[in-house]
C-alpha positions in Angstrom: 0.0 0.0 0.0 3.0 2.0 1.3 4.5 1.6 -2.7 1.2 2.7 -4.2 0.7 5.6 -2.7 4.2 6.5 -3.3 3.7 6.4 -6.9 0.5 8.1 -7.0 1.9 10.9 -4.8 3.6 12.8 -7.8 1.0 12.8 -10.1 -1.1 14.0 -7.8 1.0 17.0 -7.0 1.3 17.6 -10.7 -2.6 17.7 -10.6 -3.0 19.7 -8.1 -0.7 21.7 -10.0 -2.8 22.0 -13.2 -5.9 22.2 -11.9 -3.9 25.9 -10.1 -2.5 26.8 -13.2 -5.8 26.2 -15.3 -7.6 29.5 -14.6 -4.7 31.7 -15.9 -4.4 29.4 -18.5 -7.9 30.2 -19.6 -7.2 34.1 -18.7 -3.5 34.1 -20.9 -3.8 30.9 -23.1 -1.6 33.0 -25.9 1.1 33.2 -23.3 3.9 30.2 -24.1 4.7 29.9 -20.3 1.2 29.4 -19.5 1.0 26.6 -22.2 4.2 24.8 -21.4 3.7 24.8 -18.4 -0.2 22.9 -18.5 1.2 20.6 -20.7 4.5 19.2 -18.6 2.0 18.7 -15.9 -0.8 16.8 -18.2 2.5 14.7 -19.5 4.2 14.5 -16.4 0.9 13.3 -14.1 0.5 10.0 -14.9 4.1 8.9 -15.8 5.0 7.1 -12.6 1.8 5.4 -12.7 2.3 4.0 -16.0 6.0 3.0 -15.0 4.8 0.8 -12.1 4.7 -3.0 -13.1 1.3 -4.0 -12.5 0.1 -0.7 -15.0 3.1 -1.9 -17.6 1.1 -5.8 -17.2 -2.2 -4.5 -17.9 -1.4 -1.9 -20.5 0.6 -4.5 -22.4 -2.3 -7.0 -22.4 -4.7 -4.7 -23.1 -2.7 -3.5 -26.6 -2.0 -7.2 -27.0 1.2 -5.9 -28.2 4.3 -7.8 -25.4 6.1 -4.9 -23.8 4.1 -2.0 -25.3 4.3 0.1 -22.4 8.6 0.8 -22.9 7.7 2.7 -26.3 5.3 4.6 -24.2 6.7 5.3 -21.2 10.0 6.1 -22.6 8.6 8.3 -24.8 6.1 10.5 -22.2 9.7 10.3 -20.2 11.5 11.7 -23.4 8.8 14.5 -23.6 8.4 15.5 -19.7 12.5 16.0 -20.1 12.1 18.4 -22.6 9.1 20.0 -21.6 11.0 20.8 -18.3 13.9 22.1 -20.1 11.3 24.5 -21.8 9.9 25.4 -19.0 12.7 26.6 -17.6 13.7 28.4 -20.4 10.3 30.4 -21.0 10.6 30.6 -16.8 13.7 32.3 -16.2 13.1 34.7 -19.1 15.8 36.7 -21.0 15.5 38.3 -24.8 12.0 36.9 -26.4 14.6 36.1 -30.0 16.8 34.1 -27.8 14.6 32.3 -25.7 12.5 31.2 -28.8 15.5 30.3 -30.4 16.3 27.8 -27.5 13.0 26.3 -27.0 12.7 25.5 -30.9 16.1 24.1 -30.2 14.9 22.1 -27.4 11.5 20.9 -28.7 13.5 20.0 -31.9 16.1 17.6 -30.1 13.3 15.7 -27.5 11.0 15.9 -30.5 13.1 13.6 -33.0 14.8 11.3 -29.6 11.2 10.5 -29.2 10.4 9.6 -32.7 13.3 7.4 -32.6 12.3 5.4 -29.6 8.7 4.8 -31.3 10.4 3.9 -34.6 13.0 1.7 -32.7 10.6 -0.2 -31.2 9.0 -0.8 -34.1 11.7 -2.3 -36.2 13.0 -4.7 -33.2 12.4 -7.5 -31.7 11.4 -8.0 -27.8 9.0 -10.9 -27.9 9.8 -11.9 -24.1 7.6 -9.5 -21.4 9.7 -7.7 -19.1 8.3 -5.5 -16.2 11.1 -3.9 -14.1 14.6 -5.3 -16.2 13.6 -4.1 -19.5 16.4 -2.4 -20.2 19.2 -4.5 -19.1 17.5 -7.6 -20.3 17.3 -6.8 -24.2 21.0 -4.1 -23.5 22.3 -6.5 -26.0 19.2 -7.0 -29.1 19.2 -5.1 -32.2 17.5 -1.9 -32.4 15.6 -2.6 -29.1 19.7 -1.8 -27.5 19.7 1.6 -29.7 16.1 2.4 -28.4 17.7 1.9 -24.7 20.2 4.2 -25.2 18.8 6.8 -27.3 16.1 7.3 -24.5 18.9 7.0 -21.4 20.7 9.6 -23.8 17.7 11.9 -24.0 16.6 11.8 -20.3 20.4 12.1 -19.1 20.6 15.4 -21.5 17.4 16.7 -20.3 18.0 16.1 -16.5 21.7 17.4 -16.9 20.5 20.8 -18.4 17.3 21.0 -16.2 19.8 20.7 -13.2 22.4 23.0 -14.1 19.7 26.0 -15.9 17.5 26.0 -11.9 20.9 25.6 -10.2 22.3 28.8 -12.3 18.9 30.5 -11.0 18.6 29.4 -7.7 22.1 31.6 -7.1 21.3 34.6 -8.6 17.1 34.4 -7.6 16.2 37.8 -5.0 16.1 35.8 -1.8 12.7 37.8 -1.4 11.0 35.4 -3.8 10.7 32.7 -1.2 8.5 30.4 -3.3 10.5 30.4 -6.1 13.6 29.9 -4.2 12.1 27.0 -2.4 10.7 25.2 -5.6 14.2 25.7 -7.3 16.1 23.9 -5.0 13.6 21.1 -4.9 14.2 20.8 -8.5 17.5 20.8 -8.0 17.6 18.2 -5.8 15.3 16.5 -7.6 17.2 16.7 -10.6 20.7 15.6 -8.8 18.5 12.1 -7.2 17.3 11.4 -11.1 21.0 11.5 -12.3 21.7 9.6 -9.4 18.8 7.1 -11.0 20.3 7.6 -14.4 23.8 6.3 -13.3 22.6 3.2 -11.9 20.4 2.4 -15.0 23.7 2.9 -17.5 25.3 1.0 -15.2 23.3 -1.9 -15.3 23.1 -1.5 -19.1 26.7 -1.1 -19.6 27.4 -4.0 -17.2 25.1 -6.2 -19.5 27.0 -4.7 -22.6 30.6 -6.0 -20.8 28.7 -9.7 -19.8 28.7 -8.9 -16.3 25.4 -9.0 -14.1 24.5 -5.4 -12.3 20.6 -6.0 -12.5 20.0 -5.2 -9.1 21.2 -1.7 -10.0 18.4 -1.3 -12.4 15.5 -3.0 -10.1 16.4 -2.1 -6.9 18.4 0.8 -6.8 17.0 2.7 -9.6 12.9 2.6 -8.7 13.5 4.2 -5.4 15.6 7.3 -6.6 13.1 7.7 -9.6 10.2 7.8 -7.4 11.9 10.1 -4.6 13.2 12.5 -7.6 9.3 12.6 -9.2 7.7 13.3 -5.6 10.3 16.3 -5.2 10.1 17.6 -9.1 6.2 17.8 -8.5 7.0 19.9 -5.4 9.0 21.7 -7.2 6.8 22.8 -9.6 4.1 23.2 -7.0 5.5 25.7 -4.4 5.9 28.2 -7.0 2.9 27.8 -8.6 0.9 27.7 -5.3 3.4 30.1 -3.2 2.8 32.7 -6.1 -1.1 32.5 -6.4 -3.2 35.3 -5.0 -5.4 32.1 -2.5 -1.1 31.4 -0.9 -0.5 35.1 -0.4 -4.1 35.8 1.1 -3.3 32.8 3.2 -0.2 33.9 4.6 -1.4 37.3 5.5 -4.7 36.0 7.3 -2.4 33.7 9.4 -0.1 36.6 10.5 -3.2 38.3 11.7 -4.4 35.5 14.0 -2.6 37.0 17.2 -4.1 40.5 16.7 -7.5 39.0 15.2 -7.4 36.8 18.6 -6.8 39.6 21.1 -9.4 42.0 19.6 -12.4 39.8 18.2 -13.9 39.8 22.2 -14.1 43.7 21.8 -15.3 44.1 18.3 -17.9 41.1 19.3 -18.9 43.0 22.3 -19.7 46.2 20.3 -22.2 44.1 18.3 -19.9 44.4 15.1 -19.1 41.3 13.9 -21.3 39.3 11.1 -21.0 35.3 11.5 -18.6 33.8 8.4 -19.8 30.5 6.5 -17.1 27.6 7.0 -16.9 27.2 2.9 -15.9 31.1 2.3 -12.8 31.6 -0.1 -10.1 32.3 1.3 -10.4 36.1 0.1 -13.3 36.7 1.9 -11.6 35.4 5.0 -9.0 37.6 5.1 -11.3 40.3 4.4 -13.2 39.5 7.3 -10.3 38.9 9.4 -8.9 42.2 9.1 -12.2 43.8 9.4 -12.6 42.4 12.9 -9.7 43.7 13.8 -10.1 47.3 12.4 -13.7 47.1 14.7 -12.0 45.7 17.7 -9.2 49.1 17.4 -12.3 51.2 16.7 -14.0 50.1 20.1 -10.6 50.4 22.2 -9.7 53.7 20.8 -11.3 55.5 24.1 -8.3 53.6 26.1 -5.4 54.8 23.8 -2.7 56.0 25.9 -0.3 58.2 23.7 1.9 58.0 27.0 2.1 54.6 26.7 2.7 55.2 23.0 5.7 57.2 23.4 7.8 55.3 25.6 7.6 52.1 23.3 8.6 54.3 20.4 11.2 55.7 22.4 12.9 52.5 23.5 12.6 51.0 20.3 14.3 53.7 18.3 16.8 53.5 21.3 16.9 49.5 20.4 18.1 50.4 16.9 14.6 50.0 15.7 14.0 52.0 12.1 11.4 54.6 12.3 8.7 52.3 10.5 9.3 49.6 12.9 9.6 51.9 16.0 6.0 53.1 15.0 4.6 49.9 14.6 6.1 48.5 18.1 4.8 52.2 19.5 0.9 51.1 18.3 1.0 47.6 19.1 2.4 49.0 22.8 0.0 51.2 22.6 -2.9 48.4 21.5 -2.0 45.9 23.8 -2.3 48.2 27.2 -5.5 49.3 26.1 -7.0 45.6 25.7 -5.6 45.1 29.5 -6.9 48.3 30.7 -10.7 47.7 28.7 -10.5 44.4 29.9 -9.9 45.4 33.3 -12.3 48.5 33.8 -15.2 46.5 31.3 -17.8 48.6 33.1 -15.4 51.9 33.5 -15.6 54.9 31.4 -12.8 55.5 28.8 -10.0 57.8 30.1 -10.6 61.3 28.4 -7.8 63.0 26.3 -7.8 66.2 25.3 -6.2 64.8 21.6 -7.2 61.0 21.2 -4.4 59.6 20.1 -4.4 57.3 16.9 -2.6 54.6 15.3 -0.4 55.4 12.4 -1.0 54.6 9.0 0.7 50.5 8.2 0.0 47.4 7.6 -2.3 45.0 10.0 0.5 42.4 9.2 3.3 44.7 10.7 1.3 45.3 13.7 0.4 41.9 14.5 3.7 41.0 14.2 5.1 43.3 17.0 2.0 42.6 19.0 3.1 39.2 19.4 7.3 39.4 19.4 7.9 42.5 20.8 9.8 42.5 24.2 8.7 46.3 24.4 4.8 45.6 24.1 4.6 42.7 26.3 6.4 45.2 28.8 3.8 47.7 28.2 1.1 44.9 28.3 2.3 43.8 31.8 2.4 47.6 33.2 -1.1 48.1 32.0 -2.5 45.1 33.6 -0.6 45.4 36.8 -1.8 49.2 37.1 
């Protein structure tokens, strides 16, 4: 069961994947990228499915041609390998004349290597079914040995340059871009375990080609790495895709806001403000609401603003080293945090009057919540407020 569900696990990340990048294909489908990309997840998705042994069995009986299934998975191999290379290329950008140029180039070279294995195949001979030793059991046959290789040629090029081209990116990406960092170095290492995979498959092959016996190297040392490597590509390709989507982003904001949203819902509730959310709202809507909790939980603890309080935080935070943005943002969550012990303390009390009612200053939610929750200086000012 274990095995299964490691070989499903790739395609479905490569699903999950498409069925992401399917709106903006619908939105841009005259962009390349947007095209490539769809279609190394529609090749890639089922590939280690149709590689596992019981598939190769029933796809090759239900042909009723004998070992039907190396044509075709060598081939949708041959293909993902270029259309990652592709990818890549159309990815990372550069002059439109050149980057045409390259993928022609590319499309050209995977194109014909897969014609070949097809054709191959065709003209030999492999009348004995193999499931797993394939390649090192016909290394030696006519035309079936120059299938081998030309597909083991094709997928070592295309892992090689795939490799190298996100390695060459991953050094020079802005480390801001953390999803796209992230999913380059899962390619990466994905594509470091497949040539790991690749060398024990020529091994065995070259092994057979010398009259020497290294099948294990192709059965049992191979299948693992593959299967590792196609888990981690479909990451890979993933964690951009997802990391970069508007859904990710809205995510990652509304979970920053939980500590402020938590602190302030009781208050906002309390002033009749909130409006009940449906479990099955987008995750748009939940940020919206999120935040707009929190703006009615400030609004209804504005009367206990302290601008004393508000001062000394700024001042020891600029006195920290803080810079003037974050000094302000420690100075209002201070600020923030001592009235929600004072309101909740003095619940029946009127608001302190101030001759100027002090504000907070114009920045993100995100920032705030942030230094409401880590901030030595506010949890200071929280403590003096409730011990007062």
């Amino acid at each position: 069961m274990s095995s299964r569900i490691l070989l499903l696990l790739p395609g479905s990340l490569m699903v999950l994947a498409l069925l992401i990048k399917l709106p903006t294909l619908r939105r841009d489908r005259d962009q390349p990228l947007n095209r490539t990309a769809c279609g190394l997840l529609l090749v890639g998705a089922p590939i280690t499915f149709l590689a596992s042994p019981p598939t190769i069995a029933a796809v090759n009986r239900l042909t009723g041609v004998v070992n039907f299934s190396a044509p075709l998975v060598f081939g949708l191999l041959t293909v993902f390998s270029g259309l990652c290379v592709v990818l890549v290329l159309q990815w990372r950008g550069g002059p439109p004349a050149a980057v045409r140029r390259t993928t022609r180039l590319t499309a050209a070279v995977f194109a014909t290597a897969t014609a070949a294995i097809v054709a191959l195949f065709v003209i030999g001979e492999a009348p004995v079914e193999r499931l797993e030793d394939l390649d090192t059991y016909y290394a030696t046959t006519p035309w079936i040995r120059e299938m081998i290789v030309c597909f083991l040629v094709a997928h070592t090029l295309g892992s090689s340059a795939l490799t190298w081209l996100c390695g060459k990116w991953l050094a020079r990406a802005d480390r801001a871009l953390r999803p796209l960092r992230t999913g380059l170095a899962l390619i990466v290492v994905a594509g470091l375990m497949d040539l790991a995979y690749l060398v024990a498959k020529w091994a065995s092959v070259v092994a057979r080609w010398a009259g020497r016996d290294m099948v294990f190297l192709s059965t049992d040392v191979a299948p693992p790495l593959a299967s590792a490597s196609a888990l981690l590509l479909g990451a890979g390709f993933v964690v951009p895709l997802v990391g970069g989507s508007a859904t990710w982003r809205a995510f990652g904001q509304y979970r920053r806001l939980r500590p402020l949203w938590k602190a302030l819902r009781g208050f906002a509730a309390a002033q009749g403000r909130t409006v009940p959310l449906a479990w099955w709202s987008p995750m748009g809507i939940r940020l919206l609401h999120r935040e707009s909790v929190i703006d009615d939980g400030i609004l209804a603890l504005a009367g206990w603003f302290d601008p004393a309080v508000r001062c000394a935080a700024y001042e020891a935070a600029r006195g920290q080293g803080a810079s003037e943005a974050r000094a302000s943002a420690v100075a209002d969550a201070a600020m923030l945090a001592a009235a929600c012990e004072r309101r909740a303390a003095e619940a029946a009390a009127r608001p302190p009057q101030h001759p100027e009612p002090p504000r907070l200053s114009d920045q993100p939610l995100t920032a705030l919540a942030r230094e409401f929750r880590t901030s030595p200086i506010v949890a200071t000012a929280a403590r003096s407020a409730a011990g007062a």
